[in-house]
N, C-alpha and C positions, 0 to 999 in steps of 0.2 A: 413519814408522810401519812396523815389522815386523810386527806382531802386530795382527791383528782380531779376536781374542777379545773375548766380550763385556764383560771383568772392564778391556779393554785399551782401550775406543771407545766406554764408556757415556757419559761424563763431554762427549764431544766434542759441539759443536754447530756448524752451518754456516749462518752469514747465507743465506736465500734469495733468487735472484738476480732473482725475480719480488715483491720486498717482500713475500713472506709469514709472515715471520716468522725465525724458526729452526727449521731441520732436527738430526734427534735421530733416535737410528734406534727402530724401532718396538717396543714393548714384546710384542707380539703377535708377534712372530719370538723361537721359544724356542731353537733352536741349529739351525743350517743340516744340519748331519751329523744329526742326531735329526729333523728332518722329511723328508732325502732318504733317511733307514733307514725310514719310514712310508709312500714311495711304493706298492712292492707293496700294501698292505692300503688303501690310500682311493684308489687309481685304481680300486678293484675297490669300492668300500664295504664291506667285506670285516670282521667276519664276518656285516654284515647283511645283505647281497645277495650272489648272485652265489657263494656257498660251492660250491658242486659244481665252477664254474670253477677258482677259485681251487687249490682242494684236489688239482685233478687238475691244477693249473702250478707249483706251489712246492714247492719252490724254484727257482728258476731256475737255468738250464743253465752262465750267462753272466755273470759278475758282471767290471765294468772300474770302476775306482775310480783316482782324481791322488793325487798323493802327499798323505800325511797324511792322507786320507779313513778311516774309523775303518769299519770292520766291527762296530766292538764296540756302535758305537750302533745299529748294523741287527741285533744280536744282544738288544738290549735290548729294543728295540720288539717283536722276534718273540714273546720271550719273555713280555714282559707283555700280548701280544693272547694269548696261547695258555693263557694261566693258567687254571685251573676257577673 
């Protein structure tokens, strides 16, 4: 397996090694890149707490990202918290 996209490792399932059945990965995990682009805004509860913080730290000074890490999904999330 090269690829762990989710279109790539939905299908897979892994005998549990304590008999509990089959492992399957979790429907509740929507894309790793699209929830570590959500960090800033729910480390903060943000925009329901804590705005005045937040407002006077973002963006951040410092962004490090591995390869293949997407900006464009931390550009989505900014964007659709920020919408009127």
């Amino acid at each position: 397996m090269t690829d762990l996209h989710r279109h790539f490792i939905d299908h897979i399932t892994i005998p549990s090694k304590q008999g509990k059945g089959d492992l399957h990965r979790v429907e509740e995990v929507f894309d790793c890149w699209f929830e570590s682009g959500s960090m800033p805004y729910g480390q903060l509860h943000y925009p329901f707490e804590n705005k005045d913080f937040f407002e006077g730290n973002f963006p951040a000074d410092f962004v490090a990202e591995g390869m293949g890490a997407s900006c464009h999904s931390r550009r989505v999330v900014g964007d659709e918290l920020m919408l009127p």
